[in-house]
Legacy VTK file of the C-alpha trace (Angstrom):
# vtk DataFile Version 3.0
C-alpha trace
ASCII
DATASET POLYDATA
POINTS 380 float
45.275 -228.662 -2.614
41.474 -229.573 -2.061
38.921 -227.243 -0.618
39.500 -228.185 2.709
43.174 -227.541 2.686
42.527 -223.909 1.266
39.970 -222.837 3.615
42.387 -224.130 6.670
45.330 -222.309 4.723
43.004 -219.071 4.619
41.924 -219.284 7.997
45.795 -220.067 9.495
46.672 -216.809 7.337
43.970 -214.498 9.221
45.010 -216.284 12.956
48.729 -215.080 11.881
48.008 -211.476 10.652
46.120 -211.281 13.926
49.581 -212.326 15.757
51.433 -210.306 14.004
49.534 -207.198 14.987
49.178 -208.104 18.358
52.740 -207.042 19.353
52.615 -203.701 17.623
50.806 -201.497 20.091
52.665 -202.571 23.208
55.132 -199.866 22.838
53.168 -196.940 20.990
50.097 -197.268 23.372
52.150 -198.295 26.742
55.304 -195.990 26.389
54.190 -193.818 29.138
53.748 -196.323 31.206
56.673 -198.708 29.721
59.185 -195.873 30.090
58.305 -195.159 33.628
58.395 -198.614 34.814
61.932 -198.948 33.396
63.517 -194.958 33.625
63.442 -194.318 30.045
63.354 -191.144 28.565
60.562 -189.882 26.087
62.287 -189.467 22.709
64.180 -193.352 23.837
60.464 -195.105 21.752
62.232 -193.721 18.629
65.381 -196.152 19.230
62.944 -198.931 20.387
61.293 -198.703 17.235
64.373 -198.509 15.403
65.911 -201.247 16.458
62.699 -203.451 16.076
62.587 -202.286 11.855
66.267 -202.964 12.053
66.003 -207.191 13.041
62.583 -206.873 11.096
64.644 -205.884 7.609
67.153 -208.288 8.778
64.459 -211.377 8.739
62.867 -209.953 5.788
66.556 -210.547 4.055
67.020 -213.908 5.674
63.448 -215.507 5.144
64.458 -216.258 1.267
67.502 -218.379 2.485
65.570 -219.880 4.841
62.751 -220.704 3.363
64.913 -222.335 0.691
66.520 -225.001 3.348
63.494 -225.846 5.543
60.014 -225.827 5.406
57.974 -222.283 5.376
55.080 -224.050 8.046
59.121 -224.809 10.105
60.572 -221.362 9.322
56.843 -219.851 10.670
56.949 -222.065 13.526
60.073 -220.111 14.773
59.355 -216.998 14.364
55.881 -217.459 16.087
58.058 -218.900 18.743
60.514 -215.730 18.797
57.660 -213.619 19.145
56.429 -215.684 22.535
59.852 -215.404 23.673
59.424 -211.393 23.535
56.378 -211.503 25.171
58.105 -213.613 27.900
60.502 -211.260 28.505
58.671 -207.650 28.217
56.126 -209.692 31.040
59.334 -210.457 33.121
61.647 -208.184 32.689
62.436 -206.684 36.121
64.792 -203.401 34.631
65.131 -201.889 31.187
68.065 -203.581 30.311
66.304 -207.058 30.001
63.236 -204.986 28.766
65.607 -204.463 25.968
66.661 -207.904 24.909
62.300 -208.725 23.627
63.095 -206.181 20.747
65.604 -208.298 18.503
63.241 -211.824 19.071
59.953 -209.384 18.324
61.360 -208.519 15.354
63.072 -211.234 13.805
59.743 -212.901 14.376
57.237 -210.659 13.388
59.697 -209.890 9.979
59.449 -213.483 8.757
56.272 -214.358 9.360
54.961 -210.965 7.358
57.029 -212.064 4.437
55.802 -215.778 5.002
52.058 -214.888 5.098
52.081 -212.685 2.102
54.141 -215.276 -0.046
51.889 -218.061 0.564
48.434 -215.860 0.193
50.018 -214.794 -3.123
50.786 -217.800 -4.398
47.890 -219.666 -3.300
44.508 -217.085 -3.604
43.579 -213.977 -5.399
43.735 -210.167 -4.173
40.310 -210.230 -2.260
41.545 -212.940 0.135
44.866 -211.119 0.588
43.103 -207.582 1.331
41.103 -209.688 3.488
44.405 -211.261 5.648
45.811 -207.032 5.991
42.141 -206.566 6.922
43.346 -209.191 9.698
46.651 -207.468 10.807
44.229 -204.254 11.684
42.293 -206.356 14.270
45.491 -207.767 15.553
46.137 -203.581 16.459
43.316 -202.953 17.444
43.008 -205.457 19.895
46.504 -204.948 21.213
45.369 -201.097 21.939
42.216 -202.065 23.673
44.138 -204.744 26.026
46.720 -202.194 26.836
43.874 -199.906 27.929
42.532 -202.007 30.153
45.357 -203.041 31.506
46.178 -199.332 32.480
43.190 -199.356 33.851
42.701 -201.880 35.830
46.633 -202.221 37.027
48.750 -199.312 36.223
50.699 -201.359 34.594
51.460 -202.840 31.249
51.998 -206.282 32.093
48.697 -207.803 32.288
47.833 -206.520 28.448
51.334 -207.935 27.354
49.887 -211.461 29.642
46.986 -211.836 27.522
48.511 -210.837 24.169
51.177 -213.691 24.686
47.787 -215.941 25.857
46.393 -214.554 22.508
49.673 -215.588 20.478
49.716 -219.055 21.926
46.487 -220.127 21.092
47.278 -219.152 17.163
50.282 -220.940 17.581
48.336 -223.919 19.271
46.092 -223.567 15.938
49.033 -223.575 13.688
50.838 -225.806 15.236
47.733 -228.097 15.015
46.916 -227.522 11.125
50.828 -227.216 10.338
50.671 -230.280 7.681
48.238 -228.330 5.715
51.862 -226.489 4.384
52.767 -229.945 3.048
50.228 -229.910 0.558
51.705 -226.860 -1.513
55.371 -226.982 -0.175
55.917 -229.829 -2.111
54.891 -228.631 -4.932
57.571 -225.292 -4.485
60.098 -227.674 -3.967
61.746 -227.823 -7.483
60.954 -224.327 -8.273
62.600 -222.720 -5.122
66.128 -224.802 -5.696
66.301 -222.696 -9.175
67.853 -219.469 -8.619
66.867 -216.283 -10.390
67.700 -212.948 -10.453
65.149 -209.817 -10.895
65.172 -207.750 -14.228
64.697 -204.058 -14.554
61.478 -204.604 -14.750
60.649 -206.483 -12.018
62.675 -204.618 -9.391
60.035 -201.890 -10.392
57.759 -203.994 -7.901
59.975 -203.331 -4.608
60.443 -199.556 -5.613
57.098 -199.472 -5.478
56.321 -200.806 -2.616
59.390 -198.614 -0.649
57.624 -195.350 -2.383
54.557 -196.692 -0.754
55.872 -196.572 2.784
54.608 -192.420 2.293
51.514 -193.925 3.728
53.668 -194.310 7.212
54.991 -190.342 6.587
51.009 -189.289 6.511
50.677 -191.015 9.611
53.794 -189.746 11.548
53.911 -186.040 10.340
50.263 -185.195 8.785
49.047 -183.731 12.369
52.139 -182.048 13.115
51.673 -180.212 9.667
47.631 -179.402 10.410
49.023 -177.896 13.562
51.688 -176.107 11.816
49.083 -174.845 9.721
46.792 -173.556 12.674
44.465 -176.154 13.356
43.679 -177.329 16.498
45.366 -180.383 17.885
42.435 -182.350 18.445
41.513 -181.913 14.834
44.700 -182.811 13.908
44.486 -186.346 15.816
41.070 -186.875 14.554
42.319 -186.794 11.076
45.439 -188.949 11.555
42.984 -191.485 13.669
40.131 -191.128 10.413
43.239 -192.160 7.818
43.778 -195.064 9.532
40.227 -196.051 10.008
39.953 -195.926 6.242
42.780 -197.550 5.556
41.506 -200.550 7.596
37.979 -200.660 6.505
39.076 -199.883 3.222
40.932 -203.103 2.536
37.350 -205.106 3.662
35.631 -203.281 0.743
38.917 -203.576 -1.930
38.359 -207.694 -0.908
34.752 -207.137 -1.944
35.223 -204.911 -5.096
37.865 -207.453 -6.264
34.733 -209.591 -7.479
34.010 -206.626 -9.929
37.369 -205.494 -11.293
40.341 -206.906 -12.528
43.381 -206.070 -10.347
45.325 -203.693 -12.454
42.231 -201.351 -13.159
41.287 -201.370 -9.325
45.427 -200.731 -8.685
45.128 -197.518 -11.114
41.441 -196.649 -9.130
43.192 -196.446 -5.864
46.065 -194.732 -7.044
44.046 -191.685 -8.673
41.696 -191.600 -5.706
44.485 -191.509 -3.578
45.549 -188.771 -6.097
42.384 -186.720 -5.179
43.258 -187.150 -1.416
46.454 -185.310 -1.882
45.351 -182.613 -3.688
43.019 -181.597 -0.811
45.635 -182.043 1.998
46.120 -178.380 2.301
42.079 -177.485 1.982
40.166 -180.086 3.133
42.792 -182.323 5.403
39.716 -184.671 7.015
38.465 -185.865 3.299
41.939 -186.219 2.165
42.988 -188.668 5.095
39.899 -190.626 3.872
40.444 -190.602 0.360
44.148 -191.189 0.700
43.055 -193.906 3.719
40.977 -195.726 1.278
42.612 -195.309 -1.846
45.907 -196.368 0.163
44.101 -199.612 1.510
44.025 -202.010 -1.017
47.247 -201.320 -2.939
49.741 -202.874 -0.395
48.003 -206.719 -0.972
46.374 -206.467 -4.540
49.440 -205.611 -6.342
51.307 -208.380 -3.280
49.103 -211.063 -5.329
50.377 -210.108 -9.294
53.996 -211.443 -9.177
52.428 -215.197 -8.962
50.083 -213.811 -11.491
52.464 -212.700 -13.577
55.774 -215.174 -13.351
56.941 -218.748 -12.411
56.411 -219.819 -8.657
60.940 -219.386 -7.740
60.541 -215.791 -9.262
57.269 -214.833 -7.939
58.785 -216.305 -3.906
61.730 -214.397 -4.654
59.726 -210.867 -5.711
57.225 -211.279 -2.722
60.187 -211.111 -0.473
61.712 -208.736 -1.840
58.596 -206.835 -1.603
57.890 -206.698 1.957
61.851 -206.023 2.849
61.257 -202.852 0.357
58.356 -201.877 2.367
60.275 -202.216 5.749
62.999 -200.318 4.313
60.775 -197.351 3.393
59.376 -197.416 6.543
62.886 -197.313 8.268
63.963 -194.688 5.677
61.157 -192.633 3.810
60.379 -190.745 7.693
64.597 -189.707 7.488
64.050 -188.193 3.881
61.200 -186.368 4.860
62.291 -185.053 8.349
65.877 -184.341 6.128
63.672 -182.179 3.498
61.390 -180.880 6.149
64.595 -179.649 7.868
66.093 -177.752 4.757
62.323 -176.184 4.297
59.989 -175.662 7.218
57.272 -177.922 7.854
54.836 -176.231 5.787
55.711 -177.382 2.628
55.025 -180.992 4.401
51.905 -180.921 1.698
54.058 -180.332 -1.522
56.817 -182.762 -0.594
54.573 -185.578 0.291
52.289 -185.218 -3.449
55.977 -185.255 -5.721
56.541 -188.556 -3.320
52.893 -189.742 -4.002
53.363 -188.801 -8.100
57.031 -190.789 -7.731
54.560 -193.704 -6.529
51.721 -193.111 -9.036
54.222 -193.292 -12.056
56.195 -196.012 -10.566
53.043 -198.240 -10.360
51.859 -197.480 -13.766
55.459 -198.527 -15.392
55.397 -201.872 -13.283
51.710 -202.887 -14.970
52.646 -201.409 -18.324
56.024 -203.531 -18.470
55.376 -206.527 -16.259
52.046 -206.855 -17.987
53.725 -207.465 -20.823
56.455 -209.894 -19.716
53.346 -212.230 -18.179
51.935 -212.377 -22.080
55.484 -213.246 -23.286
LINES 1 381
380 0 1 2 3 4 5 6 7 8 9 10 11 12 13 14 15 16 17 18 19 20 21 22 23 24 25 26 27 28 29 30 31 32 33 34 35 36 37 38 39 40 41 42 43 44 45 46 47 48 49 50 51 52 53 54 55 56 57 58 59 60 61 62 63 64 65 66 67 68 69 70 71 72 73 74 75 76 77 78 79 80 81 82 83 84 85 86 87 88 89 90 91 92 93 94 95 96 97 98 99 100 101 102 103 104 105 106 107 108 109 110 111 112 113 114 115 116 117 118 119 120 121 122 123 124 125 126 127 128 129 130 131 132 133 134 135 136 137 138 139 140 141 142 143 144 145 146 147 148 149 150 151 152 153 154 155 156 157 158 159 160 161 162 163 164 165 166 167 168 169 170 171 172 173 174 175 176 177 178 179 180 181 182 183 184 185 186 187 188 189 190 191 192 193 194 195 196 197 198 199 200 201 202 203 204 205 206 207 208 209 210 211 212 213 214 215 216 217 218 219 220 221 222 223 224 225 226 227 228 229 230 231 232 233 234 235 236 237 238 239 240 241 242 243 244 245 246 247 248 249 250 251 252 253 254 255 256 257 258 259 260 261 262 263 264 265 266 267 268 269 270 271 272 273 274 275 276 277 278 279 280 281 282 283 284 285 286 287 288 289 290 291 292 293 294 295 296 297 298 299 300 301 302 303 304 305 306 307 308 309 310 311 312 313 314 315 316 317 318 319 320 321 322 323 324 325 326 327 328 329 330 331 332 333 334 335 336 337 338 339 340 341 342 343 344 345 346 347 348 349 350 351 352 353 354 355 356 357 358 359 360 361 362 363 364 365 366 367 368 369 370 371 372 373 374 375 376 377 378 379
């Protein structure tokens, strides 16, 4: 692949983790106004969400399969396509029933492409440009938030933001669909390796634990301001601090692209993990400088240690980790918030703080053991 073909490769990557963050704030930021268009009750966002992990997991699964049969730039195509189709329905769906049938093509879509993205940017560039694509997924967010806003605003409605999101997604697919041959120039190449099967060792299936330990990172977000209120503080505080983790989280992964340059990736992965380690430590005392340490030290571990399977093995067992990767991640995030609320439930909600560093220690020794013995099967 020349020059040219990488930079349109990297650019392609940041138009799709744009896409795929567009979607993601319909429902969190319109839900007051989604469930009173359509009659549904508060707690019913819970089962929305639910069901969207659920096909999300299930793409995640299928993508392997998939990808193995027909072209990746093909299998990206549809899901880019399933996500328009959700759009098309959430803008006109007249009752909550047809509301209802956008949340299986959202996330079949949305699951693929994730798992698409990250396979190629692993297997094609280095950590920085990775940490730069989740960089990408942030503005995708953000800009879904802000278009919901205004189209409170301006309409009382929802419709209009979800109108220029799916304007939004169609001109990245219009790009993609323009550039799509660039995918020729490495999908070739993966041909012979992805017909081999393999099957993941001990050691390597220390990768997805990892990543489903790391899904804690969606606990801090979901419960951290329910425990600062728990613990007396006001709740404005407490939404300042859950708002500050995630502004270092984002920003974060622009600076872990950056430091990259200066570090190799398994020293930076052990920096983020012990300043993440300092973050939890001050949950309790100090809960605005822990959501920025943990924020930051949180940022760049998702797509720097994303990048060290192709590092480490041949191209069919590096696809095959990758995937496996991102389904473990979805599956945390589907199942870490049920362990916690479980524990929480046996406990009280102050002990939130001690339950969440013996998850983050389960994480930080996990990590180690997957550099110290992977490490050593890439000099083998």
């Amino acid at each position: 692949m020349n020059k040219k073909q990488k930079l349109i490769l990297i650019l392609l990557s940041f138009a799709l983790y744009v896409s795929l963050g567009l979607p993601d704030s319909i429902v969190g930021s319109g839900w007051p106004v989604i469930r009173k268009t359509f009659s549904f009750s508060l707690e019913f966002v819970s089962v929305i969400t639910t069901l969207s992990l659920l096909f999300s997991l299930i793409s995640n699964f299928a993508y392997v399969k998939l990808s193995s049969r027909i072209q990746e730039g093909t299998v990206i195509f549809m899901s880019m396509l399933s996500i328009v189709i959700a759009l098309i329905i959430m803008l006109l769906a007249p009752n909550g029933l047809i509301y209802l049938l956008s949340i299986p093509f959202l996330g079949l879509g949305q699951g693929a492409i994730d798992v698409a993205v990250n396979t190629i940017v692993a297997r094609n560039f280095s950590g920085k440009i990775m940490n730069f694509v989740h960089a990408f997924y942030g503005l995708g967010v953000t800009l879904s938030s802000m278009a919901v806003a205004l189209s409170i605003r301006m309409t009382s409605s929802f419709r209009l933001a979800v109108l220029l999101l799916l304007f939004l997604h169609t001109l990245v697919l219009i790009f993609f669909l323009s550039r799509k041959s660039t995918f020729s120039a490495h999908e070739n190449a993966q041909k012979k390796s992805k017909s081999a099967k393999v099957r993941l060792s001990f050691n390597n299936w220390l990768f997805p634990l990892f990543y489903f330990l790391y899904s804690i990172e969606q606990v801090f977000s979901l419960l951290m301001a329910s425990y600062l209120v728990y613990c007396s503080y006001e709740a404005a505080f407490a939404a300042l601090v859950t708002g500050v983790f995630w502004f270092a989280l984002m920003i974060g992964r622009v600076f872990s692209g950056f430091l990259l340059d200066y570090f190799k990736a398994e020293s930076f992965i052990v920096m983020l993990l012990s300043l993440s380690f300092v973050g939890t430590l001050l949950i309790s005392v100090f809960p605005l400088g822990a959501a920025v340490l943990i924020g930051l030290g949180f940022s760049g571990l998702y797509p720097t240690v994303m990048t060290l399977p192709h590092r480490y093995f041949p191209d069919n067992l590096a696809n095959k980790l990758v995937a496996a990767n991102v389904t473990a991640a979805s599956a945390g995030i589907f199942l870490m918030p049920i362990i916690f609320s479980g524990l929480i439930a046996l406990t009280n909600l102050g002990f939130f703080a001690w339950i969440f560093e013996f998850s983050f220690l389960m994480l930080f020794l996990v990590g180690l053991l997957m550099l110290r013995f992977n490490k050593k099967a890439k000099v083998a």
